[in-house]
DRENDO-1510 file (C-alpha; in Angstrom, 1 decimal, always signed):
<recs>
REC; n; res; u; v; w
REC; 1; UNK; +102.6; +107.7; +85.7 .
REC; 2; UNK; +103.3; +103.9; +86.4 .
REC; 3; UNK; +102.9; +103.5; +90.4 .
REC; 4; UNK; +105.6; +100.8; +91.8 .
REC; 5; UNK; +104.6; +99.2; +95.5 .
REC; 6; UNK; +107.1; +97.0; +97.2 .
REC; 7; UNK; +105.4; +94.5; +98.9 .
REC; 8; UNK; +107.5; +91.6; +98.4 .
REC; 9; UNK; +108.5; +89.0; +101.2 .
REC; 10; UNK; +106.4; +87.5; +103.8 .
REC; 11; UNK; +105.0; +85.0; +101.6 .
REC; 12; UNK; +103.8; +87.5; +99.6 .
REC; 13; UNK; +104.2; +88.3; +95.8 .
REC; 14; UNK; +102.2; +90.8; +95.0 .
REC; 15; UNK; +103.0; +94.3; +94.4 .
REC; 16; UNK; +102.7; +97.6; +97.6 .
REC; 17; UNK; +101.3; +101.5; +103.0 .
REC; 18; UNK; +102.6; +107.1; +107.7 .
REC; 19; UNK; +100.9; +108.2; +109.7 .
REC; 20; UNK; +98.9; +105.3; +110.3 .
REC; 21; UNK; +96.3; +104.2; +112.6 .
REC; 22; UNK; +96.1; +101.4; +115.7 .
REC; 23; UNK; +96.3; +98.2; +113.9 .
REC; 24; UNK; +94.0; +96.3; +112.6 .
REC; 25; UNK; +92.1; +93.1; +113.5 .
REC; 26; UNK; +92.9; +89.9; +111.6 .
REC; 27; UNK; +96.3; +88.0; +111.7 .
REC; 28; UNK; +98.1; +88.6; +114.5 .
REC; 29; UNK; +98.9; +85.9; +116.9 .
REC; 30; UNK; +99.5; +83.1; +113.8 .
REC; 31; UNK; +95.7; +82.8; +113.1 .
REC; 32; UNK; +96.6; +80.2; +109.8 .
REC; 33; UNK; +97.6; +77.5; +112.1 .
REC; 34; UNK; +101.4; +78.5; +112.7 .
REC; 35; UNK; +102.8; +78.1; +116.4 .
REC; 36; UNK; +105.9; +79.8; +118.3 .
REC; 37; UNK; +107.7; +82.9; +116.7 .
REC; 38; UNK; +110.4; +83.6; +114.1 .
REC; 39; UNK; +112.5; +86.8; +112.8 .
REC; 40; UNK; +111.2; +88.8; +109.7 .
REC; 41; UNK; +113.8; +91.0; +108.3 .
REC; 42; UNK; +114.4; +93.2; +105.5 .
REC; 43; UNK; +114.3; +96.8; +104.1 .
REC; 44; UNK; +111.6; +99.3; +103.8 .
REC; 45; UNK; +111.0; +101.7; +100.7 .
REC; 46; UNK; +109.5; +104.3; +99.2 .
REC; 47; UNK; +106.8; +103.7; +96.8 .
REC; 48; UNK; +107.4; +106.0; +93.2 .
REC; 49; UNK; +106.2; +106.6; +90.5 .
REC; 50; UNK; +108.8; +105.1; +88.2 .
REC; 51; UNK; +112.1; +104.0; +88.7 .
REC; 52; UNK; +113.8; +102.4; +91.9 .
REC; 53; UNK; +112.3; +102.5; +95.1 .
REC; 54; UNK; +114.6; +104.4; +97.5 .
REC; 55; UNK; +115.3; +102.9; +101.1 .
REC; 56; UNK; +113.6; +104.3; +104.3 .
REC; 57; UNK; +115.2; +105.3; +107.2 .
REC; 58; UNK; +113.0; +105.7; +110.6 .
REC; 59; UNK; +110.3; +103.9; +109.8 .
REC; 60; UNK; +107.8; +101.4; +111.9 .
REC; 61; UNK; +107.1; +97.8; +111.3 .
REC; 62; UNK; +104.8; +96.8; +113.6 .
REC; 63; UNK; +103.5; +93.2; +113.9 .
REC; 64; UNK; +99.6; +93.6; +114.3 .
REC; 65; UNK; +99.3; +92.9; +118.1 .
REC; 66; UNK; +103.2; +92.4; +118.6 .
REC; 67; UNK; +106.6; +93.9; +118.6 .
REC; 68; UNK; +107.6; +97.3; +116.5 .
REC; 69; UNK; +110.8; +98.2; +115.0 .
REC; 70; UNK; +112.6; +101.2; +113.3 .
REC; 71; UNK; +114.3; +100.7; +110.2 .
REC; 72; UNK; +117.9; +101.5; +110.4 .
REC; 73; UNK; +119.8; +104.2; +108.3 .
REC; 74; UNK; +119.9; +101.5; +104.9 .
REC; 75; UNK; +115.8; +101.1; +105.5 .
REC; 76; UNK; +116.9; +97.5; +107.2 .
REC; 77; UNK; +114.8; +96.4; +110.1 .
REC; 78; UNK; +113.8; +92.8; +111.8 .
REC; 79; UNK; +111.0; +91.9; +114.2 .
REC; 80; UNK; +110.1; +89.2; +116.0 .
REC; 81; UNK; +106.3; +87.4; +114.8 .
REC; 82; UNK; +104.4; +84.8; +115.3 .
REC; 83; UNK; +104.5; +82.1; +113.1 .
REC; 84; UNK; +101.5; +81.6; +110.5 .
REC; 85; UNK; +99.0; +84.4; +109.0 .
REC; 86; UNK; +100.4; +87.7; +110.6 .
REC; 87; UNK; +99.4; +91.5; +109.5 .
REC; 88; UNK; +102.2; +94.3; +109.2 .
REC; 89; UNK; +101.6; +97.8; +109.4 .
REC; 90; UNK; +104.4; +100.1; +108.0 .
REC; 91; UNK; +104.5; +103.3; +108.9 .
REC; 92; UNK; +106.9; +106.5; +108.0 .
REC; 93; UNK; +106.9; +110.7; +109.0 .
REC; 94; UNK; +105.0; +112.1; +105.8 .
REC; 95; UNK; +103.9; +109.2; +104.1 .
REC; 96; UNK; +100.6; +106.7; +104.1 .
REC; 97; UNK; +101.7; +103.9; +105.9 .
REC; 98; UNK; +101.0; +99.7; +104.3 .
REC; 99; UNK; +99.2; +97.4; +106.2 .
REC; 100; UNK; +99.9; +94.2; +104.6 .
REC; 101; UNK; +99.2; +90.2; +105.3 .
REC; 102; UNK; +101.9; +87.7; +105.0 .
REC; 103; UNK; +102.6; +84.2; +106.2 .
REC; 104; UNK; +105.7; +83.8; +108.3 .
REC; 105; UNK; +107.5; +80.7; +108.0 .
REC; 106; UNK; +109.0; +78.9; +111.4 .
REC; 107; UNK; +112.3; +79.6; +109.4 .
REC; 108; UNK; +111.7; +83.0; +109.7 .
REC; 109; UNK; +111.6; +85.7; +106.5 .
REC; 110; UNK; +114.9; +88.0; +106.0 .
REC; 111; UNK; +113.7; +89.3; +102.6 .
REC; 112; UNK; +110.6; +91.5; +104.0 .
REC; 113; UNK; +110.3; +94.5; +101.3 .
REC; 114; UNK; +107.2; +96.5; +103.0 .
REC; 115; UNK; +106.7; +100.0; +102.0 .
REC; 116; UNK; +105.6; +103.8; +102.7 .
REC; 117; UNK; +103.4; +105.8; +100.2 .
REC; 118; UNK; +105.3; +109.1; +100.4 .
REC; 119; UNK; +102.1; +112.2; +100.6 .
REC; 120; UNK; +103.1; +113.7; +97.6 .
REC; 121; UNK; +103.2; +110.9; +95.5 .
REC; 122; UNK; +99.1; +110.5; +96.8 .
REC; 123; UNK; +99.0; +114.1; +96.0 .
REC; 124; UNK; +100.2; +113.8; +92.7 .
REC; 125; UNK; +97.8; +110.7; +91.6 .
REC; 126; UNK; +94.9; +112.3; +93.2 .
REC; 127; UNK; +95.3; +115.7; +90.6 .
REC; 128; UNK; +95.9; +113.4; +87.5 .
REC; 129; UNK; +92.3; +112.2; +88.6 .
REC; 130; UNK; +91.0; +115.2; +89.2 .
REC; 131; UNK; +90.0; +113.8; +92.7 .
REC; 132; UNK; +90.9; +114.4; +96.7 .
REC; 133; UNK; +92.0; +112.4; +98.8 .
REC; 134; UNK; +91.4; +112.4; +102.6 .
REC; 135; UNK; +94.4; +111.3; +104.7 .
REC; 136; UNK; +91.6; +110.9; +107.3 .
REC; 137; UNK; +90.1; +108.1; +105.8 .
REC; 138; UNK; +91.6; +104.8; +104.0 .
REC; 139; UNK; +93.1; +103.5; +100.7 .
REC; 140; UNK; +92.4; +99.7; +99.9 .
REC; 141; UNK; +94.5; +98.2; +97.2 .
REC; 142; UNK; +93.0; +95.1; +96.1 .
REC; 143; UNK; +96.0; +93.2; +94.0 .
REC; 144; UNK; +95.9; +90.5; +91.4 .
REC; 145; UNK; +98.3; +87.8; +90.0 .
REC; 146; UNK; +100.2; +89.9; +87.8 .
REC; 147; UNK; +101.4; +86.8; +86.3 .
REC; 148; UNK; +97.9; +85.5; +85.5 .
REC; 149; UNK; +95.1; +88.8; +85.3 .
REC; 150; UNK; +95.2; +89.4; +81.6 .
REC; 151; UNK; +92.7; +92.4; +82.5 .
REC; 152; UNK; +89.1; +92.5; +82.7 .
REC; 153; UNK; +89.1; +91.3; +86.5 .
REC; 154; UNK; +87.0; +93.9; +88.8 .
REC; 155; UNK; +87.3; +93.9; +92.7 .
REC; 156; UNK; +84.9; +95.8; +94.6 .
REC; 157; UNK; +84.5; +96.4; +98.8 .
REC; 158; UNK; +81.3; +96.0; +100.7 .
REC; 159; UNK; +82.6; +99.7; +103.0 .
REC; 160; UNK; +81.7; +103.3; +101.5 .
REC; 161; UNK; +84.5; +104.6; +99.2 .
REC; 162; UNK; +84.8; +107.9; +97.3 .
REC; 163; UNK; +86.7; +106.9; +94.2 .
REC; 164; UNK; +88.5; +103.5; +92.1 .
REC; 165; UNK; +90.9; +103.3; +89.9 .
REC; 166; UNK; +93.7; +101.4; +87.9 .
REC; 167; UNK; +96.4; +101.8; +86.3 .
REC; 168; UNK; +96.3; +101.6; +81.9 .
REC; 169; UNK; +98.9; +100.5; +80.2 .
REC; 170; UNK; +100.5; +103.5; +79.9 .
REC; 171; UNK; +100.9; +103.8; +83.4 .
REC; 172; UNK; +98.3; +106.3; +84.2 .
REC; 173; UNK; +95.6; +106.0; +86.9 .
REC; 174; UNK; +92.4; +105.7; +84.8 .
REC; 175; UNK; +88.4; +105.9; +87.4 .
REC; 176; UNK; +87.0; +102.5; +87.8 .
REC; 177; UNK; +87.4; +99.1; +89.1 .
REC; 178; UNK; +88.4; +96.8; +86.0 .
REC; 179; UNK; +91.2; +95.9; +85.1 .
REC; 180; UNK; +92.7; +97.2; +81.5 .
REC; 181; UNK; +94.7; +95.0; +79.3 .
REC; 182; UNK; +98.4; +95.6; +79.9 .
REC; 183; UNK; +97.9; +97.4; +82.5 .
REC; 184; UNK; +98.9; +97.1; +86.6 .
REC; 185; UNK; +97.2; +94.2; +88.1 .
REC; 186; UNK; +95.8; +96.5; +91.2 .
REC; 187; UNK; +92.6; +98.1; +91.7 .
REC; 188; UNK; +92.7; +100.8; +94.1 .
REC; 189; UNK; +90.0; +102.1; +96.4 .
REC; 190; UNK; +90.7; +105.7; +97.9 .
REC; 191; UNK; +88.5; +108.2; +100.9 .
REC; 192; UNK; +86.9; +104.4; +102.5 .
REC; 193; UNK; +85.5; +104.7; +105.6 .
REC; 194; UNK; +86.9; +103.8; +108.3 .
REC; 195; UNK; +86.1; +99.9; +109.2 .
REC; 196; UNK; +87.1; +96.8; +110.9 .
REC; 197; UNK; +86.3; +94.8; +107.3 .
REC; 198; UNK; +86.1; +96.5; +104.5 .
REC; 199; UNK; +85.0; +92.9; +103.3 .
REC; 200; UNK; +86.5; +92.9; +99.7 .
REC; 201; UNK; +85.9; +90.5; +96.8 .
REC; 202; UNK; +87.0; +90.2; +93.2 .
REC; 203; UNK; +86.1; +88.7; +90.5 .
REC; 204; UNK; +87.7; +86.8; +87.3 .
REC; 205; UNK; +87.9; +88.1; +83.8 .
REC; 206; UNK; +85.4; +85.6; +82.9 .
REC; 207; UNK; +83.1; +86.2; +85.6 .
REC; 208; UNK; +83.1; +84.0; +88.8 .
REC; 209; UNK; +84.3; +84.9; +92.3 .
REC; 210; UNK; +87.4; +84.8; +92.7 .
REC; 211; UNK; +89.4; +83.7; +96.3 .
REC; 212; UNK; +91.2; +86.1; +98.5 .
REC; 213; UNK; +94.9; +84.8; +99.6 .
REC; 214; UNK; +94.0; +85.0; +102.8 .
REC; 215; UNK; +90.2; +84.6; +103.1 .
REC; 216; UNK; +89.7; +83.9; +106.6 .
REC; 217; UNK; +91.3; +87.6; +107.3 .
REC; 218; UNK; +89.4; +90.9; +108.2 .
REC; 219; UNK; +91.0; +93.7; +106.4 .
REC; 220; UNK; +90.5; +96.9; +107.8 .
REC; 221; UNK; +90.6; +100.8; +106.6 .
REC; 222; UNK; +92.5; +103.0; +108.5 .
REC; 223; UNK; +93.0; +106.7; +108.2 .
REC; 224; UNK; +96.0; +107.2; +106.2 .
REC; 225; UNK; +97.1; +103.8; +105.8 .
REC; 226; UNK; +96.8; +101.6; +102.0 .
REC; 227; UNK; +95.2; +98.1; +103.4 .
REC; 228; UNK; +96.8; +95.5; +101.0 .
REC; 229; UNK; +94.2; +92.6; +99.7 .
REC; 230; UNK; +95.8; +89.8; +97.8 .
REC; 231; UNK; +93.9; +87.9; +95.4 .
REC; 232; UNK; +94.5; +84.4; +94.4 .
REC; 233; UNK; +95.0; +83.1; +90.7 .
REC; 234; UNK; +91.5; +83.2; +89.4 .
REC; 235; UNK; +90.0; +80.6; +87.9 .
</recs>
């Protein structure tokens, strides 16, 4: 059951969030230093399980504290945002929506690849661990380096969660918050409370605290919405 995000684009390289809440504090307005506005464009999809993503049509981008969008027929859409640290929250009729942090270059972004978690791809991850879910609280996906975590690394949140997991090298979502070997480079948090900072960390394989990629950003949990967290290359 190998889960594929597409959070790609907005300075970001990491990997994933309908339904979603207000957004969230932290980002908008160009909070890392960035001044005026540009365009960010690109195409939304639907996370799976395996395989291609598929396109979404209808779907919100929303700059946190700015404009909104619906994608177009082909999942395209394109939004005006401030220039700098900005927060994007992605949201889609029967789906958890992505609330994601990027930084938007003055030149603008036209390769934007947020996406929607559709509910019964939740549904099905939540029976292979034997858990439930609650759309009315939040999912936090705190993601590594994938081409640096060589497994090992644990992330944690200071907010109340129900459950954590990862994702093995076989693919399948496996209770905890470490890291296997060859396995996805994302620890997941589901049912957290609802918070203005759910105030992650991580750490390295090695031990040793780790830096967030954007640590002068609150990341909140919102009901039905997966609140990305970057991690920088640990040392």
């Amino acid at each position: 059951m190998g889960l594929t995000f597409g959070l790609v684009g907005c300075g970001d390289d990491g990997t994933t969030t309908g339904g979603g809440g207000s957004a969230g504090s932290g980002g908008s307005g160009g909070s890392g230093g960035g001044t005026g506005t540009a365009t960010v464009s690109g195409i939304v999809y639907s996370a799976v399980l395996d395989g291609e993503e598929p396109p979404v049509a209808g779907a919100t981008v929303q700059v946190v504290g700015g404009q909104s969008t619906t994608s177009g027929a082909n999942g395209a859409f394109s939004v005006e945002s401030p220039v700098g640290t900005v927060m994007f929250l992605t949201t889609a009729p029967n789906a958890w929506g992505e609330l994601f942090t990027g930084e938007v270059p003055a030149g603008g972004e036209d390769m934007a690849e947020p996406s929607v978690i559709p509910d019964a791809l939740v549904a099905a991850i939540a029976a292979a661990l034997e858990e439930t879910i609650d759309p009315a609280k939040g999912i936090v996906s705190v993601e590594f380096d994938s081409e640096v975590a060589v497994g090992g690394e644990t992330a944690d949140l200071a907010a109340n969660y129900g459950v954590s997991f990862v994702f093995d090298a076989l693919g399948d979502p496996v209770p905890g918050n470490t890291l296997t070997a060859g396995g996805d480079t994302i620890v997941i948090f589901a049912n957290v409370d609802l918070s203005s900072d759910v105030m992650p960390s991580a750490t390295g394989s090695v031990g040793g605290a780790c830096s967030l990629a954007f640590p002068g950003t609150a990341f909140p949990s919102q009901a039905k919405v997966f609140t990305v967290v970057d991690v920088a290359p640990c040392p």
